[in-house]
NUVOLO-148757 format. One record per residue: residue in one letter; z, x, y of N, C-alpha, C in turn. Coordinates in steps of 0.2 Angstrom, whole numbers, plus 2048, in hexadecimal, padded with zeros to 3 digits. Layout:
AZXYZXYZXY...
end
This chain:
XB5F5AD785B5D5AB77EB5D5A477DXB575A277AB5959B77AB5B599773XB60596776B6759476FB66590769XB6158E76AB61587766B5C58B760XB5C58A759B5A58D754B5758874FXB5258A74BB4E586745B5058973FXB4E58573DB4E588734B5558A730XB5358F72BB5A59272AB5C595731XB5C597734B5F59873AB6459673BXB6458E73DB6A58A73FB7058E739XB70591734B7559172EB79597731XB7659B736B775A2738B775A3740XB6F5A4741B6C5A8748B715AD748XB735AF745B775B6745B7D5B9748XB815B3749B875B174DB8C5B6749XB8E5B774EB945BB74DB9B5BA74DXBA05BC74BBA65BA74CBAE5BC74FXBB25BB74DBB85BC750BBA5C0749XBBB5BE746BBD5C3740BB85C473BXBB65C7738BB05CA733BB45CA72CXBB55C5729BB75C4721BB45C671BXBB25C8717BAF5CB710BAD5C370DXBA95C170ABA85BC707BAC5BB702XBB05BF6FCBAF5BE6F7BB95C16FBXBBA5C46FCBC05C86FDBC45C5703XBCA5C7704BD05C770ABD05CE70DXBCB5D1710BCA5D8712BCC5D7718XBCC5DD71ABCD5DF722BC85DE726XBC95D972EBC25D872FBBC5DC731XBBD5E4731BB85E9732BB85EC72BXBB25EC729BB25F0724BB45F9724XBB85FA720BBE60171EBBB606721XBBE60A725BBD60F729BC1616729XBC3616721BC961C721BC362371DXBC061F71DBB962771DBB4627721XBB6625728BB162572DBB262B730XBAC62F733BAE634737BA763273EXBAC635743BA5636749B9F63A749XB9963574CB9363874AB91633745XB8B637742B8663573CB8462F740XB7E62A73CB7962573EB7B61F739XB7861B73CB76613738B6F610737XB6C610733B6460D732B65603734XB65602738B645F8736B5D5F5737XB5E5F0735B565ED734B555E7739XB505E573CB4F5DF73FB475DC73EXB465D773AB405D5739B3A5D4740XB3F5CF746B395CD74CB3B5D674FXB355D8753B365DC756B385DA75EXB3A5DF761B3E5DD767B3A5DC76CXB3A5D776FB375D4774B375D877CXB3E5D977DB405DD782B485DF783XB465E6785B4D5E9788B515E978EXB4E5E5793B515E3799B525DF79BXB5B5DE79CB5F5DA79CB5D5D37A1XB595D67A4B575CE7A8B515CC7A4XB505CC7A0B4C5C979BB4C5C6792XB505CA792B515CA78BB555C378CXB545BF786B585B9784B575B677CXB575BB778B565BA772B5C5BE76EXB5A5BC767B615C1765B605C6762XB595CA761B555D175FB595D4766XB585D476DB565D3773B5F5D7775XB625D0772B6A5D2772B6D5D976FXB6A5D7768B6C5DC764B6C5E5768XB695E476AB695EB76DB685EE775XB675E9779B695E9780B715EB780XB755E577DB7C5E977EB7F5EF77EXB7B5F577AB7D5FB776B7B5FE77CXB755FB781B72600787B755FF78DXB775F978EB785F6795B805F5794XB825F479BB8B5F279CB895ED7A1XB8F5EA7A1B915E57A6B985E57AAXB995E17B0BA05E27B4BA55E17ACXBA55DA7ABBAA5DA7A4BA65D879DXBAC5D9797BA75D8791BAD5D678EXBAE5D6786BB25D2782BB65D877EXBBC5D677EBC15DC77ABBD5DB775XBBE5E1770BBB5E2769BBD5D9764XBB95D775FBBC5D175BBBE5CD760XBBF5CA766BC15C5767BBD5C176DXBC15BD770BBC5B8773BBD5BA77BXBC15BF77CBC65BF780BC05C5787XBBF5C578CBBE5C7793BC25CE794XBC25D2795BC35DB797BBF5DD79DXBC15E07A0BBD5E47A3BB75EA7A2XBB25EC7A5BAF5EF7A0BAD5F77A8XBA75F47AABA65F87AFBAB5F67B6XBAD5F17B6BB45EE7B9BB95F27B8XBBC5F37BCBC25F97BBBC75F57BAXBC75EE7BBBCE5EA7BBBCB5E47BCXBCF5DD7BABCE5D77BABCB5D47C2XBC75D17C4BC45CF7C9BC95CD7CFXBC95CB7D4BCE5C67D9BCA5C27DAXBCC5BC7D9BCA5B57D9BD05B37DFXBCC5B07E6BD05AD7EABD15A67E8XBD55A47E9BDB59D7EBBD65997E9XBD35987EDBCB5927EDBC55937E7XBC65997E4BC15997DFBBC59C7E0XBBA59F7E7BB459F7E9BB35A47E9XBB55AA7EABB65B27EBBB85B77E6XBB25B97E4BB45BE7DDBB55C67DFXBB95CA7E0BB85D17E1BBA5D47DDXBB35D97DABB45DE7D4BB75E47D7XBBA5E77D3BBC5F17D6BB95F37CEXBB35F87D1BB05FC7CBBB26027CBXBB36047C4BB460B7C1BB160F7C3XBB36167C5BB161C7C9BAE61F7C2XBA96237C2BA76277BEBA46237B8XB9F61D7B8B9C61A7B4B9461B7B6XB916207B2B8B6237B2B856207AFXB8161F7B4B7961C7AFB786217AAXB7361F7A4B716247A1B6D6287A4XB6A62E7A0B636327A4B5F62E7A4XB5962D7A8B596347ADB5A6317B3XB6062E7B3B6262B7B8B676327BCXB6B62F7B6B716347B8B776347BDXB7762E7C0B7D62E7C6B816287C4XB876267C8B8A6237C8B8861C7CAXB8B6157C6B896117C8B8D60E7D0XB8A6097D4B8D6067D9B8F6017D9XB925FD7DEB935F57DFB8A5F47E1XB875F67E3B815F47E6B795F57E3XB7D5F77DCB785F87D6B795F07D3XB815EE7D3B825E87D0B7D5E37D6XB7C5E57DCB795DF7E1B735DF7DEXB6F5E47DEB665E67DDB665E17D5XB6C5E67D1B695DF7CBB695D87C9XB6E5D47CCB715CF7CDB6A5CA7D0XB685CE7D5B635CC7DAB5D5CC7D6XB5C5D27D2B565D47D0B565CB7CBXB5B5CA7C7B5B5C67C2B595BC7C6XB5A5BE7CDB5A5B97CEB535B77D3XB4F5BE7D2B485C17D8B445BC7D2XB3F5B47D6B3D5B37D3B355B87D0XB375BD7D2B315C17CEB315C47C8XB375C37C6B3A5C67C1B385C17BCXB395BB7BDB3B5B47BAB3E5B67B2XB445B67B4B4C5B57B0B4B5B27AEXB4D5B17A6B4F5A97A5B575A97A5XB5C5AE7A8B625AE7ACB625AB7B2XB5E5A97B5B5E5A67BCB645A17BEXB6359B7B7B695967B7B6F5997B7XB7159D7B5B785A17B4B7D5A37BBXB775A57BFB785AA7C7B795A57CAXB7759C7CBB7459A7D0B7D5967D4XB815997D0B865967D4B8B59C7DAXB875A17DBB875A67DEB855A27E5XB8A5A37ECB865A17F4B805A47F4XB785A37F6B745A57F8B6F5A87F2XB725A57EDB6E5A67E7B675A27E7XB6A59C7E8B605977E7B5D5997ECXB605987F3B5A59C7F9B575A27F7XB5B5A67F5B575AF7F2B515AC7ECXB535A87E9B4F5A67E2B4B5A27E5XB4B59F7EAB4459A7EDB4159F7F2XB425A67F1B3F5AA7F7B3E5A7800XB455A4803B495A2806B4E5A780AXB515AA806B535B3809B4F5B8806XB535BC80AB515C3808B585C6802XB5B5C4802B625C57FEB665C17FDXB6B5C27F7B6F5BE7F5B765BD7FAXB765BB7FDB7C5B9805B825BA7FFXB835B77FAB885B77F5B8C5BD7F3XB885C47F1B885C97EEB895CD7F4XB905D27F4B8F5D87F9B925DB7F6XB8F5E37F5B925E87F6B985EC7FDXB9B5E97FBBA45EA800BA25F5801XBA15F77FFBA06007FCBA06007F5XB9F6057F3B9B6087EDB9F6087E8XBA76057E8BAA6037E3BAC5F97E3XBAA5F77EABAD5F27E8BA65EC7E7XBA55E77E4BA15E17E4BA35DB7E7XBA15D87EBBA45D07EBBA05CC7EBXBA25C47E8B9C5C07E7BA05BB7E8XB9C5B67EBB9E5AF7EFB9B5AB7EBXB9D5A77E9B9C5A17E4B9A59A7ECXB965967E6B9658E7EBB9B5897EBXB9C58C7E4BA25877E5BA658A7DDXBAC5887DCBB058B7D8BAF58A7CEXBAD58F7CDBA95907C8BAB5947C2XBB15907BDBB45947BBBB05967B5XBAB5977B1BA659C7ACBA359F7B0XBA45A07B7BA15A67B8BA45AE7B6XBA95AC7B2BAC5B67B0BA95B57AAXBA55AE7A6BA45B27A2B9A5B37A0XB985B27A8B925B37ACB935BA7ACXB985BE7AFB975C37B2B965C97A8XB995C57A3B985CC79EB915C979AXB8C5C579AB875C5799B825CB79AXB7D5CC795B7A5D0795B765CD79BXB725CA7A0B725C87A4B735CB7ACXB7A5CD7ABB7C5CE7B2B7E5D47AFXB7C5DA7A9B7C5E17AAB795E47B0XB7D5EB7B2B775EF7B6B735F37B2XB6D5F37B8B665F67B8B665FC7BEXB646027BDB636087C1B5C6047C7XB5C6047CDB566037D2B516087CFXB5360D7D0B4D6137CFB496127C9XB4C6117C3B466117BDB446097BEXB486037C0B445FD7C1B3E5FD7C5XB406017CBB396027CFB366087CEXB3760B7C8B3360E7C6B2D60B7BFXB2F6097BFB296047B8B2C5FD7BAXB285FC7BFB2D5F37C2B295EC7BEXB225EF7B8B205E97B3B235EC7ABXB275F17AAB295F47A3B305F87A4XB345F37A7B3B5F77A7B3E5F77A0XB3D5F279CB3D5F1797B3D5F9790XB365FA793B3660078CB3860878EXB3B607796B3F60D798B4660C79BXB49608796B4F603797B55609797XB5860A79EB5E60D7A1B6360A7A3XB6960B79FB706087A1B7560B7A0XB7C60A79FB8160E7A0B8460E79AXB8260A793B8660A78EB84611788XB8860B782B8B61277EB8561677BXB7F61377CB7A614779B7561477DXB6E61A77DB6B61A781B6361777CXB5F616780B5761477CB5461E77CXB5261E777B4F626775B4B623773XB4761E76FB4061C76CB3E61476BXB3961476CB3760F76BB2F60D76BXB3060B762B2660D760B2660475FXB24601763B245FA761B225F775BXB245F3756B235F0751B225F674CXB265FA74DB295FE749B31600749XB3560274FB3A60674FB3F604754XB43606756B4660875DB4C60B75AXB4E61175FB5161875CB58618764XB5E616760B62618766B6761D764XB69622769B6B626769B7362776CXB7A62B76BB8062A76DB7D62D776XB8062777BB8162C782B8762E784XB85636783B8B63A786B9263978AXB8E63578EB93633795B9562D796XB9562B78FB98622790B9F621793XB9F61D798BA661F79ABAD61A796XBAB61878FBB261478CBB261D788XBB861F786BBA624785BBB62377DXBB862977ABB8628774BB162376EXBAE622772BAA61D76FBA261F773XB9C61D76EB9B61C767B9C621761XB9D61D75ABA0621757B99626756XB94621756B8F624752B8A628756XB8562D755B8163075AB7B62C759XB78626753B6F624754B7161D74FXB6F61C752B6C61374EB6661374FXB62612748B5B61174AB59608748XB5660474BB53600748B4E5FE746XB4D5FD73FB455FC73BB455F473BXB3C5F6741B3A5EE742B375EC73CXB355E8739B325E3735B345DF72FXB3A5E472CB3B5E1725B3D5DA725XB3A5D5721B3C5CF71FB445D071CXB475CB71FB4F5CA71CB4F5CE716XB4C5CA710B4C5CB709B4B5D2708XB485D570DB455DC70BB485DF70CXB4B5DE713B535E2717B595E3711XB5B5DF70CB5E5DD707B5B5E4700XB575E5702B555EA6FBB545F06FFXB535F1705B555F7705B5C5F9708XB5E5F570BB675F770BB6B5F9702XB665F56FDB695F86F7B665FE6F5XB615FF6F7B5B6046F7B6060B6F9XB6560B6FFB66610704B62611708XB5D60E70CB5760E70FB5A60B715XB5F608718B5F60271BB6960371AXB6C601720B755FE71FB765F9722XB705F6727B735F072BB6F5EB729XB6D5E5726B675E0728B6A5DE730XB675DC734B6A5D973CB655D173BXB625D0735B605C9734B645C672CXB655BF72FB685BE727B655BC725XB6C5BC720B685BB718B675B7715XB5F5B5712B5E5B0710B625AC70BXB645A370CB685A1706B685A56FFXB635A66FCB5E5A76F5B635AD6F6XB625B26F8B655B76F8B6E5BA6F9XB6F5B66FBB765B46FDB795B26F6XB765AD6F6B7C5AA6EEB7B5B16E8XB745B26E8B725B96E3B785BD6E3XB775BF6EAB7B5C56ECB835C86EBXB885BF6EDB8C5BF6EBB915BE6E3XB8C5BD6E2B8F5BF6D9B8C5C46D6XB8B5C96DAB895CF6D7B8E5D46D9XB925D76D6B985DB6D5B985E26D9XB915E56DAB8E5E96DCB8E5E76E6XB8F5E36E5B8C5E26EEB925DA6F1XB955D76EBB995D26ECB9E5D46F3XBA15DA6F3BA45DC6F8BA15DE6FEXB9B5E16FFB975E1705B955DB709XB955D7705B935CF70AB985CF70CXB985CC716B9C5CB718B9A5C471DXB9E5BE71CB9E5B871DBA05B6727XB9C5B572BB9E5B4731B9F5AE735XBA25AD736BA45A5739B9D5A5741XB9D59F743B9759F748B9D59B74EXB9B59D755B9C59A75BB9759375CXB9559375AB8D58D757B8F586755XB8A581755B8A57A752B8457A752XB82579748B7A576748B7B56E747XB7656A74BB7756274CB7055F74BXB7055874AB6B556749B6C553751XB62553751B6554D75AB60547759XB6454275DB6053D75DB5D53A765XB56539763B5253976DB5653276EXB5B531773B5E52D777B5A52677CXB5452A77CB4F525780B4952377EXB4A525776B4352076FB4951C76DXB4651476EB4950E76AB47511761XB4B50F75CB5250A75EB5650F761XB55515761B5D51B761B6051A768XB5C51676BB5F514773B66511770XB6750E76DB6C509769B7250D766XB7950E769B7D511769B80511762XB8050B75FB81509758B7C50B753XB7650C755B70510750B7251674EXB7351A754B77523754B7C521750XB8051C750B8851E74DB8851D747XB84518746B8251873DB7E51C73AXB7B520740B7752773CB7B52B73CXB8152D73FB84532740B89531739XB8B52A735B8F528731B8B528729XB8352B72AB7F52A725B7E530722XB7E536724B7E53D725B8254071FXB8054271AB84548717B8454F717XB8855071DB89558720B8A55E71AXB8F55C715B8F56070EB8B56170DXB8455E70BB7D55E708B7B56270AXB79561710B7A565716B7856C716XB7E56E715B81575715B7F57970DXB81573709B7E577702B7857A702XB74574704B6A574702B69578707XB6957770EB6857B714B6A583713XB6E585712B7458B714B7858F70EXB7558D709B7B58F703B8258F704XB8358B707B8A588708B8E58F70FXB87591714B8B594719B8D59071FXB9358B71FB94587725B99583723XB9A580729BA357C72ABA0575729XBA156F727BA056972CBA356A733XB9F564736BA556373CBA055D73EXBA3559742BA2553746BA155474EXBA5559751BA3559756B9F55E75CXBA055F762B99564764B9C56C765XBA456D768BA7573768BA7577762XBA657C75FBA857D759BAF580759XBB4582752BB9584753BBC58A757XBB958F757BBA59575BBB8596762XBB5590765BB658E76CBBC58B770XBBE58F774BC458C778BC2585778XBC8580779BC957977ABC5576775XBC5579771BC2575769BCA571768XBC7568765BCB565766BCC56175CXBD2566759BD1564752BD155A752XBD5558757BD7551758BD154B758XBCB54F75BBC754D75BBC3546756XBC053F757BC0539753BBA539751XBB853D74DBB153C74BBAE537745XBA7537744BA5533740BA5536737XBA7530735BA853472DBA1531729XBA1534724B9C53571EB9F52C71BXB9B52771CB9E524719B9551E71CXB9251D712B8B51A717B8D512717XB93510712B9350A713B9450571AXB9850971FB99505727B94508728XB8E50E728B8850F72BB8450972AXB83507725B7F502723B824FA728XB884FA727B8A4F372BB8B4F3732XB8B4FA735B894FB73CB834F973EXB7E4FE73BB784FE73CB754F673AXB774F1736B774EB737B774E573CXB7F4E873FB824E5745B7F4E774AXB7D4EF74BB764EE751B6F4EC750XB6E4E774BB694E474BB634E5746XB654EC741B604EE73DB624F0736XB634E8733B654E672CB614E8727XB5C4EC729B574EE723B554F6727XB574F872AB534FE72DB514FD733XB4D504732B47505737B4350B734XB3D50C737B39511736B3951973CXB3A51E73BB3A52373FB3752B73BXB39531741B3553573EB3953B73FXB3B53E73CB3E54573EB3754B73FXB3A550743B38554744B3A558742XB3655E73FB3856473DB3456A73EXB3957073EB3357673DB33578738XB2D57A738B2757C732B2958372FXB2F586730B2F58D72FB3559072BXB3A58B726B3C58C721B3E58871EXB3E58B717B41588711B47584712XB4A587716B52583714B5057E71BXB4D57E71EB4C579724B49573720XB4357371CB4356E719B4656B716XB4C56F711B5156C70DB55567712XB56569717B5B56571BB5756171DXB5456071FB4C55A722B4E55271CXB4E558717B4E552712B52550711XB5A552710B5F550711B60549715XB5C54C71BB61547720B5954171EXB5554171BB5053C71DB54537715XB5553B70EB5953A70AB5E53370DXB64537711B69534714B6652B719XB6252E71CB61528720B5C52071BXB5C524716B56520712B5C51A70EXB6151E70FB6851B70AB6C514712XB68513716B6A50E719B6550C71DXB5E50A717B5A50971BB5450B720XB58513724B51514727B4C518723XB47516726B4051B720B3F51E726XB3F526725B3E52A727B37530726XB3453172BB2F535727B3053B72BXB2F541725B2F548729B2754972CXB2A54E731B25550735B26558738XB2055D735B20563736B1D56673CXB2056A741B1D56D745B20576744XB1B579749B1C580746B1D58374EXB2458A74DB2358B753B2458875BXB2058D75FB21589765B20582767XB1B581762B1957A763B20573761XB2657775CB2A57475BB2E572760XB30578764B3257776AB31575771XB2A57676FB26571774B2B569774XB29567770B2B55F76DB2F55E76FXB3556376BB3A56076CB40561773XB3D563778B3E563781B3A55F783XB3455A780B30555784B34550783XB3554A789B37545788B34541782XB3753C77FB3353677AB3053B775XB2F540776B2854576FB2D545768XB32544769B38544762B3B53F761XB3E53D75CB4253875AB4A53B757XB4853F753B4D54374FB4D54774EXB4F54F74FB4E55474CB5455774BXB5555F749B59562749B5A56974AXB5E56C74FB5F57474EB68575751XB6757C755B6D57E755B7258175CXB7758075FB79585765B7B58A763XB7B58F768B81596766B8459776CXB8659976EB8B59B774B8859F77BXB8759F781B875A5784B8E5A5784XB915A4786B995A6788B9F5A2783XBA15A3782BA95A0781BAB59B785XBA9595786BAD59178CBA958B78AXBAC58578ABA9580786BA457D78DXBA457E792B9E57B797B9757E794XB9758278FB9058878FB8E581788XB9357C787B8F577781B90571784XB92570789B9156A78EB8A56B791XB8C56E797B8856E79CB7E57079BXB7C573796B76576795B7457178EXB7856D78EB73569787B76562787XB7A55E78BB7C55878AB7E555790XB7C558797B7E55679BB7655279EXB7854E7A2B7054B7A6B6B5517A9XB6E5557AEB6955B7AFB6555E7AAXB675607A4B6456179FB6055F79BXB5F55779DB5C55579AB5355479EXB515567A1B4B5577A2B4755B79DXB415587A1B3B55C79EB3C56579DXB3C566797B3A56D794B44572795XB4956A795B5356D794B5356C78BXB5656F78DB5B56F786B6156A783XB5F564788B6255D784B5E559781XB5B55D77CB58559776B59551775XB5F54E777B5F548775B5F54377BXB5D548780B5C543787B6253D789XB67541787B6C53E789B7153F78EXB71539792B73539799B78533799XB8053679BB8553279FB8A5347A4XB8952F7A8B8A5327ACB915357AEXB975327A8B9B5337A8B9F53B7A9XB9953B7A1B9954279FB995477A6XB915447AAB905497AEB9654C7B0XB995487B4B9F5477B9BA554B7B6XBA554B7B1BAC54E7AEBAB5577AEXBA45567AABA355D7AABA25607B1XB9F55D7B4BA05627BDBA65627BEXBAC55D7BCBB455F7BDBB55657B9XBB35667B4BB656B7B2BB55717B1XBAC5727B5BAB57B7B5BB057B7BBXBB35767C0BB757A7C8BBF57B7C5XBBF5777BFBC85777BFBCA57E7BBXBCE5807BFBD25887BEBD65897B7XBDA5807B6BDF57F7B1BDC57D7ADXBDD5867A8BDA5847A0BDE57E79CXBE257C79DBE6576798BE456C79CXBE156E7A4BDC5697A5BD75697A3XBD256E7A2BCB5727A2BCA56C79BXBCF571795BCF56D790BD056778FXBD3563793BD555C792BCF559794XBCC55B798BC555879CBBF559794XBC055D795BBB55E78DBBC55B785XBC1558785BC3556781BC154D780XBC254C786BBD546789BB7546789XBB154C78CBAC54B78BBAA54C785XBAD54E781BA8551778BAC549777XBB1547776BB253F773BAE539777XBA953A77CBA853777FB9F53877CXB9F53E77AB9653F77AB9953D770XB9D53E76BB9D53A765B9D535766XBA0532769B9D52B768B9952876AXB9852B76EB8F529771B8952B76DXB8B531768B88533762B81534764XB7C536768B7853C76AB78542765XB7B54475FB7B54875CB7F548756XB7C546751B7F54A74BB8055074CXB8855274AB8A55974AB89559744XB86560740B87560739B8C565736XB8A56C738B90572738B9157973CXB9457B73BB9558073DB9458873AXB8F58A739B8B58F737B8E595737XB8D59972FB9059E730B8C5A372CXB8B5A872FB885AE72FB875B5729XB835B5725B885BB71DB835C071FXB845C471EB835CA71FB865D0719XB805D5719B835DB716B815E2715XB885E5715B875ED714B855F1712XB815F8715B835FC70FB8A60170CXB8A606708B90609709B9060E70EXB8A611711B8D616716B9161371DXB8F60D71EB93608723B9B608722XB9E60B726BA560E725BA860A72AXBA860972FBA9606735BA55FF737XBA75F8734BA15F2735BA55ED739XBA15EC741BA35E8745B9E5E2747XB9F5DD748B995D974DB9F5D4752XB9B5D7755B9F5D375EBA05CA75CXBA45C875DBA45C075EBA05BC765XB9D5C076AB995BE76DB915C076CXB8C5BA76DB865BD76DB825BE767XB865BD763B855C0759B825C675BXB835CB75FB825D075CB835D575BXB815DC759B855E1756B855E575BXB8E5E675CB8D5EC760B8F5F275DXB8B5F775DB8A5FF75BB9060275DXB90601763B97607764B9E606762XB9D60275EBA760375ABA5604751XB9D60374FB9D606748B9D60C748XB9D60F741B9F61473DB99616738XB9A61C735B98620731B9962172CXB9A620725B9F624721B9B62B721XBA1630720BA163771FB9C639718
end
């Protein structure tokens, strides 16, 4: 998925949380379950239709939403928490001494679905591993695997196999690392590194996608494109007792707002897109439905950025007066209907080594103005924000921040682009000056907001450091600390780098985005995973 988000988006993208709180209430974090029985269906709604169901491709969050209900992986995340479990893994990994050597032992009697019908191997996890990294496939997980031995030679078509990945026998996996890589446990529960059946892959080896076979709770029974997709309970799932439910169907097209009418309609229990501001404020003073909203904290940071390598913003003191010119409340009000946190820095709170101590720039435009002097520009300057062209609430903020910079001076002009072309821009070196969007998480581990957006590698042609920001310092730390084993170093390493990239100020942080959502009443059982924002089916409920 690519992480970064436009529009009202940033307020959302459909993050999920650690605890699911009621907006309005002190509820329990799932919605009440004391009339749930097993069995019966969910109707949910998702506006884009799904691009794809196979795991080596999918990278969106329509994509996610439902890949996880069909596929498993070695590990995944306990119910509500942030926390690593084993899944088709029968037990925690062996990590040798050195870091280099991962040995899985796999569950005996974990079955593909039909019409597969057999038992998974260690050497199903090789084929897909390899599959995801076969540049014929062309992943956009590739980056993910490539710390695996013999991973970029198989990907430059330089071997014939991954030297890294063995199947040890049909219960054990081992993988050799390059070097000591401590997110890769949480590479291994990405949808990503799911297994895949060989037989149906090289069976439709250009549309594995729309005859997607896996081992979870939930198998694919239909799929009418830009209409539906219809999943069904699998008999033989191997976590015992689970899914509650026999069918989840999803209706592709409805608009947010329309998803919204028919969940009041009874037509609909889930929207899986949010909810627009407009709708949201409505909805919560309405007595009728004030308790089905439920308010979800985000693993996310929406930020403005600034291109590091267009004068004046080369000018460290420039950033730091823009980052002290910013009205983040505004923000959140006009943007989001007030669904977001401030925050100043790049980790959000619910990521490990989030540092509350952290020294960030305050709301205060009078030293904006006397900084931005001291660097030399006592009257301004002229610049341009960039924005996409595809909502309401994106414009509000636009304006916001062009508002906030006018107030010390800079004349700002907004600038519209739409779509791909948005993003086009803003991965081209010098094409932007200013914009804004959002990160979300693949993993829980704070290098997944290091290392893919702020470090020099990523800052090439067509990465995702928007602000073209390069030190070298930073580099150096963060390669210390994907190899350091000691979470309480780990952390201390990272607390240096986010205070090192604040003050070098490459990014207004503005918030942290949070998610509302809402039910119907036959939703008896109401969960969403804190990984991935998405929903996972096999722990909801029915009411009776």
């Amino acid at each position: 998925m690519r992480k970064y988000t436009t529009g009202k988006r940033l307020a959302s993208a459909l993050l999920a949380c650690v605890l699911v709180a009621p907006a309005l209430s002190q509820q329990p974090a799932r919605a009440d379950s004391s009339r749930a029985a097993g069995g019966g269906s969910l109707t949910v709604t998702t506006q884009a239709d799904i691009p794809s169901l196979d795991p080596a491709i999918a990278y969106d969050w329509t994509g996610y939403n439902t890949i996880h209900n069909i596929f498993d992986g070695l590990l995944d995340y306990k119910p509500g928490t942030l926390q690593l479990e084993p899944s088709i893994a029968a037990s925690w990994p062996k990590i040798s001494a050195d870091g280099l050597v991962w040995t899985f032992t796999l569950r005996k009697g974990v079955m593909f679905q039909a019409p597969v019908n057999r038992e998974v191997h260690a050497s199903d996890f090789k084929f897909s591993w390899e599959r995801i990294l076969n540049p014929k496939t062309a992943s956009p997980g590739v980056g993910f695997f490539l710390s695996i031995a013999g991973a970029k030679e198989y990907n430059a078509g330089k071997a014939k196999d991954v030297s890294g990945i063995k199947a040890l026998g049909p219960y054990t996996l081992q993988v050799r690392l390059v070097k000591p890589y401590v997110p890769f446990k949480y590479v291994c529960a990405m949808t990503f590194a799911y297994v895949v059946p060989r037989e149906i892959v090289e069976k439709y080896p250009k549309d594995f996608s729309h005859h997607a076979v896996g081992t979870g709770a939930f198998r694919l029974a239909q799929w009418v494109p830009g209409q539906k997709i219809v999943l069904e309970r699998n008999p033989h799932y191997f976590q015992a007792g689970l899914p509650h439910l026999d069918k989840v169907t999803f209706m592709i097209g409805p608009a947010p707002n329309v998803a919204i009418l028919q969940v009041q309609r009874g037509e609909a229990d889930i929207p899986t897109d949010e909810i627009p501001a407009e709708d949201y404020l409505s909805l919560k003073t309405d007595p009728q439905w004030a308790n089905k909203i439920y308010r979800i904290p985000s693993v996310a940071v929406a930020y403005m950025f600034m291109n590091t390598q267009v004068p004046p913003l080369t000018n460290k003191s420039v950033r730091q007066a823009i980052a002290m010119a910013i009205d983040k409340r505004r923000i959140i009000a006009v943007g989001t209907a007030g669904l977001g946190k401030v925050t100043g820095g790049v980790l959000p709170p619910l990521m490990p080594c989030y540092n509350p101590n952290l020294k960030t720039w305050p709301y205060d435009v009078t030293q904006a103005r006397k900084l931005l002097a001291k660097a030399g520009y006592p009257h301004g300057f002229s610049t341009t924000i960039t924005a996409s062209g595809t909502s309401l609430g994106q414009a509000r903020v636009e304006q916001v921040i062009q508002r906030d910079l006018s107030q010390i001076g800079i004349k700002a002009t907004i600038k519209m682009a739409i779509g791909s072309t948005y993003t086009t821009l803003i991965t081209t070196p010098k094409a932007v000056q200013i914009a804004q969007t959002s990160w979300t998480l693949d993993y829980p581990d704070p290098s997944d907001f290091i290392d893919p957006i702020l470090t020099t590698v990523a800052s090439e042609n067509g990465g995702s450091n928007f602000a073209f920001y390069r030190n070298p310092t930073v580099d150096a730390l963060a390669a210390k600390a994907d190899q350091e084993q000691d979470q309480a170093k780990r952390c201390s390493l990272y607390h240096q780098i986010e205070q090192i990239i604040v003050t070098d100020a490459p990014w207004v942080p503005l918030y942290t985005p949070e998610h509302a959502t809402i039910v119907s009443s036959h939703v008896a059982g109401f969960y969403m995973s804190p990984i991935w924002y998405e929903f996972d089916f096999k722990y909801y409920r029915a009411a009776s």
